[in-house]
DRENPA-3360 file (N, C-alpha, C; in nm, 2 decimals, always signed):
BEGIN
1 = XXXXXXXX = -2.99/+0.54/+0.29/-2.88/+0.45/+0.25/-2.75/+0.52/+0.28 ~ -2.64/+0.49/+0.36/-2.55/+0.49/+0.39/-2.44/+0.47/+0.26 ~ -2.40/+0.58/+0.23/-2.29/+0.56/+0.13/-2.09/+0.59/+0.13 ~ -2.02/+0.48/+0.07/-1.94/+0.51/+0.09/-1.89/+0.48/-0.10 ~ -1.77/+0.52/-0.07/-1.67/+0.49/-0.21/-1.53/+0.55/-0.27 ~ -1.47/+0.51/-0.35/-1.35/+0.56/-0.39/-1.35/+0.65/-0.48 ~ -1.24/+0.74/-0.47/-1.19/+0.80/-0.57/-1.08/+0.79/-0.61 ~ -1.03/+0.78/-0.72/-0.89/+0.80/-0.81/-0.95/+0.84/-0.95;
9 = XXXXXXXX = -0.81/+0.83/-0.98/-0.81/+0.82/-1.14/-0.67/+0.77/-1.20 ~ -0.75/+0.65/-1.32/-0.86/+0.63/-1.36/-0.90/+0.49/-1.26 ~ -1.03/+0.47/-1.29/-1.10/+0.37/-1.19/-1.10/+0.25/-1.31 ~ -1.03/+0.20/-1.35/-1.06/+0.06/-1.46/-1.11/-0.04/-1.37 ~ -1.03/-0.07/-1.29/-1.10/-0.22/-1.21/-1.07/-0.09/-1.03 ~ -1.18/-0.21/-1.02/-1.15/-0.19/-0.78/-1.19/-0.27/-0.73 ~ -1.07/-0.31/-0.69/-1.07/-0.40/-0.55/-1.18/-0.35/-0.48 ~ -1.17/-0.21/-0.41/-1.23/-0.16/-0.27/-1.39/-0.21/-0.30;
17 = XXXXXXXX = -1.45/-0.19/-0.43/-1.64/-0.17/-0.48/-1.66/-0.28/-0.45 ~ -1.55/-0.43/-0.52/-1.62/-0.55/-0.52/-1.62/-0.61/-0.41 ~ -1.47/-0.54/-0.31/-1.47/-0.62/-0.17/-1.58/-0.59/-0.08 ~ -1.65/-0.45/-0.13/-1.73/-0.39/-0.01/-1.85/-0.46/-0.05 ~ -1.90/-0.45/-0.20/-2.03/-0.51/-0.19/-2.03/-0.64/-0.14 ~ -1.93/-0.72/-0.19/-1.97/-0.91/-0.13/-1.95/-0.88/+0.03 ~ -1.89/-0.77/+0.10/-1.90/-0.75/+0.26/-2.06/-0.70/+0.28 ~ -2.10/-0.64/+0.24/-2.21/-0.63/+0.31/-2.31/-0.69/+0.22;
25 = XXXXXXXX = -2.37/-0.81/+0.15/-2.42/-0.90/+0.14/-2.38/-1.02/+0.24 ~ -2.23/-1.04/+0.25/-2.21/-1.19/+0.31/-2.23/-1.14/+0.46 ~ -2.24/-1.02/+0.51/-2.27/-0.98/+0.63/-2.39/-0.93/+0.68 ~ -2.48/-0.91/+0.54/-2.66/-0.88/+0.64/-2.64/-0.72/+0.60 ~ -2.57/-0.66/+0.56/-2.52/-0.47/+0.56/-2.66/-0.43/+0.49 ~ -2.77/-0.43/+0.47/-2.83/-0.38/+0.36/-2.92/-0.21/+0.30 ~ -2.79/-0.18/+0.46/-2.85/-0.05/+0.44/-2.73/+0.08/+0.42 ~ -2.59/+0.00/+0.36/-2.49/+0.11/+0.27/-2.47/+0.00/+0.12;
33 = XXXXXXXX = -2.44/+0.09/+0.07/-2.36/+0.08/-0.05/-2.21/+0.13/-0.08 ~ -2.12/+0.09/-0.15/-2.02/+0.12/-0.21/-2.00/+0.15/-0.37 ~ -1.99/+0.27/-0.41/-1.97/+0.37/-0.52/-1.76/+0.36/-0.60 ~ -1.80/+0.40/-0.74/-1.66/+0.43/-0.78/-1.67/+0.58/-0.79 ~ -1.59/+0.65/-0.73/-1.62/+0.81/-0.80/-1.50/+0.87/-0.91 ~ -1.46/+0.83/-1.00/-1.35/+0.85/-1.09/-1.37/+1.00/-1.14 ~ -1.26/+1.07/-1.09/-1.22/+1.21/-1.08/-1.06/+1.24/-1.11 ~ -1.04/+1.34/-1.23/-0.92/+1.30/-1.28/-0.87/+1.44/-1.21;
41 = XXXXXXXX = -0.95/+1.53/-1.14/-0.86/+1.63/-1.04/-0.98/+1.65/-0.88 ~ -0.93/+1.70/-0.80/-0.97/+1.62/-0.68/-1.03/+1.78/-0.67 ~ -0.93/+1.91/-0.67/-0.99/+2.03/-0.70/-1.13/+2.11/-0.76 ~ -1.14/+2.04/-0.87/-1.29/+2.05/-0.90/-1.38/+1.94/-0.87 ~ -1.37/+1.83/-0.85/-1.50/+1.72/-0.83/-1.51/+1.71/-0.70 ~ -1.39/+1.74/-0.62/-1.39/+1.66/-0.46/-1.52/+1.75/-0.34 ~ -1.53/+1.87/-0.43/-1.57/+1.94/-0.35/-1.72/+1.91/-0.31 ~ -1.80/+1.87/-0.45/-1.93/+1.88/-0.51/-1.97/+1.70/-0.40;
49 = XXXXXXXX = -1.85/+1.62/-0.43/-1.88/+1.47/-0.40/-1.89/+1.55/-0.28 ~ -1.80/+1.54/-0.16/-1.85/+1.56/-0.04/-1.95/+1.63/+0.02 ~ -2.02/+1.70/-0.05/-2.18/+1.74/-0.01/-2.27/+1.63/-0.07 ~ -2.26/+1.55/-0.08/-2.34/+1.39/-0.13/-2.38/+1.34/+0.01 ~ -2.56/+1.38/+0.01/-2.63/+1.30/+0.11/-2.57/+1.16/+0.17 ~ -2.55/+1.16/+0.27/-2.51/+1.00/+0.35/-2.40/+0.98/+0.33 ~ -2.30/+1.05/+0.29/-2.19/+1.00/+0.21/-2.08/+1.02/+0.36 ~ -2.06/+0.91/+0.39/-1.99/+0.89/+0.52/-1.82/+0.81/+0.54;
57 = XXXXXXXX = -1.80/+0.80/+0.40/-1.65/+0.76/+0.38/-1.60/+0.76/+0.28 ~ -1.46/+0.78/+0.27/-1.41/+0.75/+0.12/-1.26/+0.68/+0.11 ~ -1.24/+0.62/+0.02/-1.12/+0.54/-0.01/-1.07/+0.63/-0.10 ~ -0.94/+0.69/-0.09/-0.84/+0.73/-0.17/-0.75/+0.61/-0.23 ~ -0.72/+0.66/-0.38/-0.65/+0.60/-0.47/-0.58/+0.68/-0.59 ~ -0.46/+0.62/-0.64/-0.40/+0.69/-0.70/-0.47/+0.79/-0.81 ~ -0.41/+0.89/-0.86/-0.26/+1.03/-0.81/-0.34/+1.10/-0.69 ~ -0.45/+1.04/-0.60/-0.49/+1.16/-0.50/-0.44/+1.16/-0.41;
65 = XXXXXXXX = -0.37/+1.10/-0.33/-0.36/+1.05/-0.19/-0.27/+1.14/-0.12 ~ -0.22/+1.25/-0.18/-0.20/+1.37/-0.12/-0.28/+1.50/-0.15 ~ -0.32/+1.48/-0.25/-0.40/+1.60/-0.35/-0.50/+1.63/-0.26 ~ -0.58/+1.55/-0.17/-0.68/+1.57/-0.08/-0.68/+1.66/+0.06 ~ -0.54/+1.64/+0.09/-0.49/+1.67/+0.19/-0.56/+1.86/+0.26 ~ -0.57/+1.93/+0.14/-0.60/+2.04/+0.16/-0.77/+2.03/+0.16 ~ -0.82/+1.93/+0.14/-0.97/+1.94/+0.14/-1.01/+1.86/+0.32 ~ -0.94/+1.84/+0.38/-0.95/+1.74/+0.56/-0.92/+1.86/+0.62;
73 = XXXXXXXX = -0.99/+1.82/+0.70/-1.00/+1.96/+0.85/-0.92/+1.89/+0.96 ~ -0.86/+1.76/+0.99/-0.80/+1.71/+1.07/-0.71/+1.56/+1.04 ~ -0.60/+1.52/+1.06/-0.54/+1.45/+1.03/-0.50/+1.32/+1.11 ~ -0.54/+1.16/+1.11/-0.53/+1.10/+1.23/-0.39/+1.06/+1.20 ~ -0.32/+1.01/+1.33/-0.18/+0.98/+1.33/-0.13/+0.92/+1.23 ~ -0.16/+0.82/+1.18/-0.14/+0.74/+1.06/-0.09/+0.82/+0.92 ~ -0.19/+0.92/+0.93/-0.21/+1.00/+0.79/-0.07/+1.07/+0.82 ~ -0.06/+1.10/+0.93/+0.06/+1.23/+0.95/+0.18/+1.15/+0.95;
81 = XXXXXXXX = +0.16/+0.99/+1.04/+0.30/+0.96/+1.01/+0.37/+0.90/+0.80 ~ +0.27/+0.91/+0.76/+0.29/+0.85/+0.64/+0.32/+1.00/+0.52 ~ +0.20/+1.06/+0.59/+0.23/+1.23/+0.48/+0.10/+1.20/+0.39 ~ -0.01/+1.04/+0.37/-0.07/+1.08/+0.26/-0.17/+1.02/+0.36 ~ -0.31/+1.00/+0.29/-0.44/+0.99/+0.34/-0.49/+0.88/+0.18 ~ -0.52/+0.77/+0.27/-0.65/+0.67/+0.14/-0.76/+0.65/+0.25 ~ -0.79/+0.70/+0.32/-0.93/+0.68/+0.39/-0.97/+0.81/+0.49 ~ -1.10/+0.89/+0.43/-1.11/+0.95/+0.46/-1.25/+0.96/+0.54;
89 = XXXXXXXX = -1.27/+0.96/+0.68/-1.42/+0.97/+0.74/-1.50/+1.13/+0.78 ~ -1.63/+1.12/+0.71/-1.69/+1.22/+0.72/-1.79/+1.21/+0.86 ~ -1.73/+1.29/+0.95/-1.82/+1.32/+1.08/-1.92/+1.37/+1.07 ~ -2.01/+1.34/+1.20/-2.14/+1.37/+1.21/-2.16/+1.51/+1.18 ~ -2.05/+1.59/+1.19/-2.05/+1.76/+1.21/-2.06/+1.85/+1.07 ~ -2.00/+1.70/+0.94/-1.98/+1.73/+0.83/-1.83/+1.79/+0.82 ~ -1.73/+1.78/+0.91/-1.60/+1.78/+0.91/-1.53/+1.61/+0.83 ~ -1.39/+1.65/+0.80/-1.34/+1.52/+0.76/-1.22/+1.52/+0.78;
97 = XXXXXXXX = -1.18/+1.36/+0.83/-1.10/+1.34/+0.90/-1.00/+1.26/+0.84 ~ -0.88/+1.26/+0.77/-0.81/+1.16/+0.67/-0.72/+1.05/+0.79 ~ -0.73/+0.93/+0.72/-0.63/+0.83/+0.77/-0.57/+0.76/+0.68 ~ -0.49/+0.66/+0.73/-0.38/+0.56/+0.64/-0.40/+0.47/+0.71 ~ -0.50/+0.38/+0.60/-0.51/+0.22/+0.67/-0.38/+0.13/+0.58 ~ -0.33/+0.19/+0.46/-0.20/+0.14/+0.38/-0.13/+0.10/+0.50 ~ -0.08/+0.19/+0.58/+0.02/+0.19/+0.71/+0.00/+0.02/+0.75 ~ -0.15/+0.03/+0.77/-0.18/-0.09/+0.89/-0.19/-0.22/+0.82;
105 = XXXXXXXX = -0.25/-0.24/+0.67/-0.22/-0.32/+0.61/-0.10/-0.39/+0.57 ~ +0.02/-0.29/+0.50/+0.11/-0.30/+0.49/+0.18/-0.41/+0.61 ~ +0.22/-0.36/+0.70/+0.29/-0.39/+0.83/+0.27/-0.50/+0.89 ~ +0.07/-0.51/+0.91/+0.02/-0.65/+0.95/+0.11/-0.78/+0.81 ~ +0.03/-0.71/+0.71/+0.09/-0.85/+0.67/+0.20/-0.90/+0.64 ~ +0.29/-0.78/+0.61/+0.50/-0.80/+0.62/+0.49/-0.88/+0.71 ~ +0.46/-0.86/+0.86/+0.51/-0.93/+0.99/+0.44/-1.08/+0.96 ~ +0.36/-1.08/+0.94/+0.27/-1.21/+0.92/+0.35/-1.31/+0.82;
113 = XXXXXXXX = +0.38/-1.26/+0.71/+0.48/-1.33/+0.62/+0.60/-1.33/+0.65 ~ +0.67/-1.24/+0.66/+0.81/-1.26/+0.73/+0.83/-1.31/+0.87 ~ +0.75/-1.26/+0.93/+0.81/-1.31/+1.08/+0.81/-1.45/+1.14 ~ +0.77/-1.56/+1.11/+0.78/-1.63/+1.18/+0.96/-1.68/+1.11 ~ +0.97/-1.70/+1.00/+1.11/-1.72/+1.00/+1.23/-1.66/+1.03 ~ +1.18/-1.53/+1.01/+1.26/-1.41/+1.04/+1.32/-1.44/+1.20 ~ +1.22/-1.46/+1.25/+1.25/-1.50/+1.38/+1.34/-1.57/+1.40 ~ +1.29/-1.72/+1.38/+1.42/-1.79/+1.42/+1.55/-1.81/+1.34;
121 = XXXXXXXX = +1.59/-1.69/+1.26/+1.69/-1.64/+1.21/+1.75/-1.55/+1.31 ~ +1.68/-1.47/+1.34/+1.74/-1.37/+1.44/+1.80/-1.43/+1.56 ~ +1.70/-1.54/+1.61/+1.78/-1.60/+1.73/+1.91/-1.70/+1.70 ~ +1.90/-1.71/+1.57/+1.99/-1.83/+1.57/+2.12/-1.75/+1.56 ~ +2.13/-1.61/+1.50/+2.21/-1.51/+1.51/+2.23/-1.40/+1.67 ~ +2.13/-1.46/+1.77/+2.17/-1.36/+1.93/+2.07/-1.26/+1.86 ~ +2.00/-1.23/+1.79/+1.93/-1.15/+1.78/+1.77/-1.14/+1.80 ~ +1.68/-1.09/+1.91/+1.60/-1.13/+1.95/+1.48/-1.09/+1.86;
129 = XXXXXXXX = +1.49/-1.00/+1.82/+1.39/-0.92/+1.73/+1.37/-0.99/+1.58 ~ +1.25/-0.94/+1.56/+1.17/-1.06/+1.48/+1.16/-0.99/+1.32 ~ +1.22/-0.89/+1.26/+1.22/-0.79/+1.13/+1.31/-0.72/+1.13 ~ +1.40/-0.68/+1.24/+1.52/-0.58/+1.23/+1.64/-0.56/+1.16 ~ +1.76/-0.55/+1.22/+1.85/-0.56/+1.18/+1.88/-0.69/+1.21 ~ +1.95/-0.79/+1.06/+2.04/-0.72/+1.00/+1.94/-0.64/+0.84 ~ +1.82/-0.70/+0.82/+1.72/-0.69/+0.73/+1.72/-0.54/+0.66 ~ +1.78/-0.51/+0.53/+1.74/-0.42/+0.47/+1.65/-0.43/+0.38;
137 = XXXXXXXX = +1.62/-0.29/+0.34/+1.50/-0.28/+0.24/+1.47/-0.21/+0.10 ~ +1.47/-0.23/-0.02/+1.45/-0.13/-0.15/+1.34/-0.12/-0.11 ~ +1.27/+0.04/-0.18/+1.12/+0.01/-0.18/+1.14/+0.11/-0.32 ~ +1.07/+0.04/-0.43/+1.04/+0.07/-0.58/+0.98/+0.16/-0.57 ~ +0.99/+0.31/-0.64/+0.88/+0.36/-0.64/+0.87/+0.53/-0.54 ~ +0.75/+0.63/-0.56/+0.77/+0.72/-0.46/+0.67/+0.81/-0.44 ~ +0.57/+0.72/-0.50/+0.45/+0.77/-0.43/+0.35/+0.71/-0.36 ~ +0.23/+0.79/-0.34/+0.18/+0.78/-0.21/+0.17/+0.62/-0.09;
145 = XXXXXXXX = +0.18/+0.52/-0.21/+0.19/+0.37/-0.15/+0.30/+0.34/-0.07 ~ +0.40/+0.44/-0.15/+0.57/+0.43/-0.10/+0.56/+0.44/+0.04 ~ +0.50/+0.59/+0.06/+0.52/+0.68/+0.20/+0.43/+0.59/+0.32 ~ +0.35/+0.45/+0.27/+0.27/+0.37/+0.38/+0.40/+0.27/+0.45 ~ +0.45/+0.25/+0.32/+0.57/+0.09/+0.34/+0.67/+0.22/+0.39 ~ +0.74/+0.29/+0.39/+0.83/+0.31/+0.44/+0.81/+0.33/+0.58 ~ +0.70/+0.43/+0.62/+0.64/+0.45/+0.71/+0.64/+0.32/+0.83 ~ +0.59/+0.22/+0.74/+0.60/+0.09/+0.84/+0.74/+0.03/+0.84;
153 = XXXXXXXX = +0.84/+0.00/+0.77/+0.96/-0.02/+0.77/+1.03/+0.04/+0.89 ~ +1.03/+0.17/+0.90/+1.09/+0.24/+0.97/+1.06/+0.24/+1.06 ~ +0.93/+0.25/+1.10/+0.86/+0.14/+1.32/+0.91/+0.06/+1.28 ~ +0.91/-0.09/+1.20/+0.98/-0.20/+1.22/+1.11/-0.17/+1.25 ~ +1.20/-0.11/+1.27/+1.33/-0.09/+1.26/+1.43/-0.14/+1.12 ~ +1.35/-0.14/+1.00/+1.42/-0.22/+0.88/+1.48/-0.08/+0.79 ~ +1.59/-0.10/+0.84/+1.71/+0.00/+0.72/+1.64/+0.01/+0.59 ~ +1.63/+0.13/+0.47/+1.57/+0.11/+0.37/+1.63/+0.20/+0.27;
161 = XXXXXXXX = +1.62/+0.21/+0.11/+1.66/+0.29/+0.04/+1.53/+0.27/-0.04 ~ +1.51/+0.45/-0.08/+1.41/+0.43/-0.19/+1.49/+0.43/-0.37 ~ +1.42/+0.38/-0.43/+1.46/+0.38/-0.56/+1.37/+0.42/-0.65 ~ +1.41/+0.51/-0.72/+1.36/+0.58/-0.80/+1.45/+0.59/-0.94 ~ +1.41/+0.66/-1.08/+1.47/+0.66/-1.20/+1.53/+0.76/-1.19 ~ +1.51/+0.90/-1.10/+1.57/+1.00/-1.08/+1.65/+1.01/-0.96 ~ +1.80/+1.06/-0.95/+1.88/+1.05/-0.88/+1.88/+1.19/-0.78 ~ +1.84/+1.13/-0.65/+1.85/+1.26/-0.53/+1.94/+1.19/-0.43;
169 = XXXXXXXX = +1.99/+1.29/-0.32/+2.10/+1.26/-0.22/+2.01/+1.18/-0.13 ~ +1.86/+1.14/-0.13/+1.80/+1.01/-0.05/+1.78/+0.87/-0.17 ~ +1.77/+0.89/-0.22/+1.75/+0.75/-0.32/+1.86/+0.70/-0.42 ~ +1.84/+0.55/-0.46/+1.92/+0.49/-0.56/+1.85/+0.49/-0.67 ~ +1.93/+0.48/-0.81/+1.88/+0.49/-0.88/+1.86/+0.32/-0.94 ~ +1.77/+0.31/-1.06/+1.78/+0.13/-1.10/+1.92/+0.07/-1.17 ~ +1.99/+0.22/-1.23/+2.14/+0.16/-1.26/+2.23/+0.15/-1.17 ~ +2.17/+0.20/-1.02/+2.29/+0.19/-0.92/+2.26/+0.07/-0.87;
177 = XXXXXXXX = +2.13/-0.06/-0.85/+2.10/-0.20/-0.84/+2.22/-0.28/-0.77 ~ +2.25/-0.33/-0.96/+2.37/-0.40/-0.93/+2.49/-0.45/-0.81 ~ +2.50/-0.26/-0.77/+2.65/-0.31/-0.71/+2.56/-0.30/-0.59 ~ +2.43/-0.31/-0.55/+2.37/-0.32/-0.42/+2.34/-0.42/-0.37 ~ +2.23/-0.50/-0.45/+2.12/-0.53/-0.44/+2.10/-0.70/-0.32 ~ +2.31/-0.75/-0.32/+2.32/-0.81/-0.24/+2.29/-0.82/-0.13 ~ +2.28/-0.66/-0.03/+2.28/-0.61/+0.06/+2.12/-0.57/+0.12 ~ +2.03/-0.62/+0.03/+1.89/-0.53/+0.06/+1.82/-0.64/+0.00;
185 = XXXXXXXX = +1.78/-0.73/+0.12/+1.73/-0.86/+0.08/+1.54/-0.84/+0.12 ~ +1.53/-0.74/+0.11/+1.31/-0.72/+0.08/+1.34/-0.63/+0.02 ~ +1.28/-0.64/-0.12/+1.23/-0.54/-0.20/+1.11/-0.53/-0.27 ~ +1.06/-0.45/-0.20/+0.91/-0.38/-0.23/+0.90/-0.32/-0.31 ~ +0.80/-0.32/-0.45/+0.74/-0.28/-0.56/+0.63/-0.18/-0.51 ~ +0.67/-0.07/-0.52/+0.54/+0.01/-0.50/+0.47/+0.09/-0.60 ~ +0.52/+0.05/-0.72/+0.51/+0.14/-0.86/+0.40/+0.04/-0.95 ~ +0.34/+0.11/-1.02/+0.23/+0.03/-1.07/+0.25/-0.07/-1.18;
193 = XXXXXXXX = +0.45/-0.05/-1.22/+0.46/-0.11/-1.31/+0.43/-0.31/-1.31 ~ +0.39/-0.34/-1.39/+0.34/-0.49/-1.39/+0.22/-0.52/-1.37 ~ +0.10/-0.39/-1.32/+0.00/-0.43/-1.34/-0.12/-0.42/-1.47 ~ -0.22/-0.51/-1.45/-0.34/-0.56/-1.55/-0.31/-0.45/-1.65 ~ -0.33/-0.43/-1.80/-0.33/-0.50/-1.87/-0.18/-0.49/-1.87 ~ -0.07/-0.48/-1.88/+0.06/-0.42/-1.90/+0.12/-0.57/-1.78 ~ +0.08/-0.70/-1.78/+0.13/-0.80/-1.77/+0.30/-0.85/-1.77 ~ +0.34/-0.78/-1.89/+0.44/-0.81/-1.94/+0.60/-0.74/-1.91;
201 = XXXXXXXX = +0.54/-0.66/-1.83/+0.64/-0.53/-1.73/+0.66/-0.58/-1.58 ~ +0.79/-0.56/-1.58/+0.84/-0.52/-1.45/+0.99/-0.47/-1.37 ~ +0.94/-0.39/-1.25/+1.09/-0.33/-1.27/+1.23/-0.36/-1.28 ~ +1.25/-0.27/-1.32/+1.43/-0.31/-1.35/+1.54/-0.35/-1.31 ~ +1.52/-0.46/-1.21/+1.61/-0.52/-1.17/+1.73/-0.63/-1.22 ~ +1.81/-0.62/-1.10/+1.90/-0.74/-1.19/+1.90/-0.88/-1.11 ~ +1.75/-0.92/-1.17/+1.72/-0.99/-1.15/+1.78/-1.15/-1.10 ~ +1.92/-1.15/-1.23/+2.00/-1.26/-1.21/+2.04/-1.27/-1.05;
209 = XXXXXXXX = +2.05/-1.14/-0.99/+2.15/-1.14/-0.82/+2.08/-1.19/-0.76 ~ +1.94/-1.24/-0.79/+1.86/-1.27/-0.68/+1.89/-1.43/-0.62 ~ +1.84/-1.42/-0.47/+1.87/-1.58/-0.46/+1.77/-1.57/-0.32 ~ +1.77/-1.70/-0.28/+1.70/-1.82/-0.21/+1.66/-1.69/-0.09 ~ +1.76/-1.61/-0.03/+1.77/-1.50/+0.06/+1.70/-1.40/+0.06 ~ +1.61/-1.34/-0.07/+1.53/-1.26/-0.12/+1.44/-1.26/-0.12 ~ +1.35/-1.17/-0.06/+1.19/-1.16/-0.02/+1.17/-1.02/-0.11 ~ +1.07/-1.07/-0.21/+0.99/-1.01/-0.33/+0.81/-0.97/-0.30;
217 = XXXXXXXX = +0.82/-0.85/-0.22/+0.70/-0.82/-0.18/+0.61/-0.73/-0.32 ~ +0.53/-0.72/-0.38/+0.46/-0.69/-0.51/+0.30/-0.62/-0.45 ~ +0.34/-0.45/-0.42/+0.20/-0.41/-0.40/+0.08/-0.47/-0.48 ~ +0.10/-0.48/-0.61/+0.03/-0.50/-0.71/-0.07/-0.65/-0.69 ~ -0.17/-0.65/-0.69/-0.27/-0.77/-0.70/-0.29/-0.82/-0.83 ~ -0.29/-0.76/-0.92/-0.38/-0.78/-1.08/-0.30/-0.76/-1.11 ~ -0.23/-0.88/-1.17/-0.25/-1.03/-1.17/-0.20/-1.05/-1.01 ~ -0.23/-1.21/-1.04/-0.16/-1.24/-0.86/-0.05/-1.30/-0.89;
225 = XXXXXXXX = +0.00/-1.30/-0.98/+0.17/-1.30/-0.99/+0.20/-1.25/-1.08 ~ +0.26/-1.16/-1.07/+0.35/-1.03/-1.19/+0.43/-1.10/-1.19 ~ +0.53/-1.02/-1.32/+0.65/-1.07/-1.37/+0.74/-1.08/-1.24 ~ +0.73/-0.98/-1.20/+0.81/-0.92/-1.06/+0.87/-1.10/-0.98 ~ +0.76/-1.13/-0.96/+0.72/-1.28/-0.84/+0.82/-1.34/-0.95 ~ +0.74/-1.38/-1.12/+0.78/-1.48/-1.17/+0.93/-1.48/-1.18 ~ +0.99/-1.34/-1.19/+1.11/-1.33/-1.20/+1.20/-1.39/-1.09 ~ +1.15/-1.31/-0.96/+1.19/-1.38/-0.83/+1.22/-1.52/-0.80;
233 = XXXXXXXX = +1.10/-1.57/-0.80/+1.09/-1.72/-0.76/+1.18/-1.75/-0.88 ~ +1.21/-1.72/-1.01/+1.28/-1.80/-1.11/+1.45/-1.82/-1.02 ~ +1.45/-1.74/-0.91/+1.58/-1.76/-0.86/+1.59/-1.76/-0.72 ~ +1.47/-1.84/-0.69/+1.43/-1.93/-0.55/+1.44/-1.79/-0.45 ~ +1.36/-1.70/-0.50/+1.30/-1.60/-0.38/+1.20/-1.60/-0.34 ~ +1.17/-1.54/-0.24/+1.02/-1.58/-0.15/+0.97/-1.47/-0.25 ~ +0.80/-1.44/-0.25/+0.69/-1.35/-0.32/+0.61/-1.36/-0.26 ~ +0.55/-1.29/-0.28/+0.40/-1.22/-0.20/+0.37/-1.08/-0.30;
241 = XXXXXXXX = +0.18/-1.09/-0.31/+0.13/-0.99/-0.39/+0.04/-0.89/-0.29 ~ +0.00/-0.81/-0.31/-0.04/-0.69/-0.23/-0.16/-0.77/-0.20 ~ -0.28/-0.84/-0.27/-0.38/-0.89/-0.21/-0.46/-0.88/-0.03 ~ -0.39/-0.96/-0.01/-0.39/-0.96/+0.17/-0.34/-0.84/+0.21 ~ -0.29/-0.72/+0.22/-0.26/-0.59/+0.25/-0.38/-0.51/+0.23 ~ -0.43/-0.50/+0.10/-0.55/-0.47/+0.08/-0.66/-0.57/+0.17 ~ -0.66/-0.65/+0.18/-0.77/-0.66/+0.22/-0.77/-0.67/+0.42 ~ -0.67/-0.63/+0.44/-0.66/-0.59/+0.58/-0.66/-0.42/+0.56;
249 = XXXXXXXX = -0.60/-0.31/+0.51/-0.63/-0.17/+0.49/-0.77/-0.18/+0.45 ~ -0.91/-0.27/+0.42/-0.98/-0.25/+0.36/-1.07/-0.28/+0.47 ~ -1.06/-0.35/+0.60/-1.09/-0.39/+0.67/-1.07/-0.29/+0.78 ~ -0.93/-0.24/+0.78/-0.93/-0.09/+0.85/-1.00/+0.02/+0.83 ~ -1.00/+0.01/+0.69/-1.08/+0.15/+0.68/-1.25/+0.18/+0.72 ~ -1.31/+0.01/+0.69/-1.43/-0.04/+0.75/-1.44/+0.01/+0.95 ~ -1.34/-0.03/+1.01/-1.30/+0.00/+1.11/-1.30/+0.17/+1.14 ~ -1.23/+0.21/+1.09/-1.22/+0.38/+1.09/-1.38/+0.44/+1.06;
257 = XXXX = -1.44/+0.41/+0.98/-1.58/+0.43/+0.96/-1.66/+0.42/+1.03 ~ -1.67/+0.32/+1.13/-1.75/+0.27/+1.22/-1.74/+0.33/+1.35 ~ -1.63/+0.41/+1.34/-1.59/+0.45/+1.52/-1.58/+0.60/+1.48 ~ -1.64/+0.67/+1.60/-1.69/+0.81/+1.57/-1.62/+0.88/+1.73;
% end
């Protein structure tokens, strides 16, 4: 039996277990499985998991997704352009190879949601390109999910500020918002605030500035509309929840597995 699975910590719910098992039932798979491996340091457990018979992939999830980095003997482009790794393939050689399918999910489905109007915005403005300028970007947040979305922002050519609670000569802070927020119409949630059970959270914005012009992208799945959305849409902005990103990174990393 052919095994793959995730690690983080803590593992309460996953997406990756439940998407993988109904994949390889609704597809005939019946000779892998998908595991949770919940490991609260990657230093002591990561080592023991990867000598696990058959064990031919893994899904990285949070706080590891750099923590790993010293345990891969090789890094594919993805991983390097982003700095973190959530999918890691174990070679026939027993070498391992880290990637970022975040990158690819991310990006596919920004473009897929934004672009077809984005577009004919751009042209109606002489501008041919389909996500660019004039389009700026917040992205919430500054870890490992951050470094996937910025990563893709930045090939898209979309201008971006990260925001964070702590103030550095690259980031804004959530009390610096305000006098911005007019100017940076996608803003991406990459912080875990507003997810399952903790419903009732979301980040600190000033919400009131929002309008019709604002695109509210929400890594978060659980729930499929956070506060974040409700807040948004309360002031006729577009939303979108991480769902479909995941399940295209999930579909990548299926992809990265398969090819040797």
């Amino acid at each position: 039996m052919t095994r793959f699975g995730l690690i983080g910590f803590p593992l309460t719910h996953s997406f990756s277990q439940k998407y993988f098992t109904e994949k390889f039932a609704r597809e005939g798979i019946t000779d892998c499985r998908y595991d949770l491996f919940e490991m609260p340091d990657v230093a002591t457990a990561l080592p023991e998991l990867l000598d696990l018979p058959n064990l031919r992939g893994l899904n990285v999830t949070i706080p590891h997704k750099q923590a790993v980095l010293p345990f891969l003997n090789r890094l594919d482009a993805s991983a390097e352009k982003v700095g973190a790794v959530n999918v890691i393939r174990i070679e026939d050689d027993g070498s391992r190879t880290g990637f970022n399918s975040d990158y690819y999910g991310f990006r596919q489905s920004l473009e897929a949601w934004m672009g077809e109007e984005r577009r004919a915005e751009s042209l109606e403005q002489g501008e041919p390109s389909a996500l660019s300028s004039p389009l700026r970007a917040l992205v919430l947040g500054t870890g490992g999910a951050s470094k996937a979305v910025v990563a893709a922002l930045t090939d898209l050519g979309i201008r971006h500020k990260m925001v964070s609670r702590t103030k550095t000569d690259e980031n804004l802070t959530y009390a610096e918002l305000p006098a911005v927020i007019e100017q940076y119409r996608l803003i991406v949630n990459c912080s875990p605030v507003g997810t399952y059970p903790n419903i009732d959270t979301a980040p600190e914005l000033p919400y009131e500035q929002l309008t019709d012009r604002h695109w509210l992208y929400d890594l978060v799945y659980n729930p499929a509309e956070t506060l974040f959305m409700k807040k948004g849409l309360a002031q006729g902005a577009h939303v979108m929840n991480g769902l479909e990103m995941l399940i295209l990174q999930a579909e990548k990393a299926w992809e990265i597995w398969q090819t040797k």
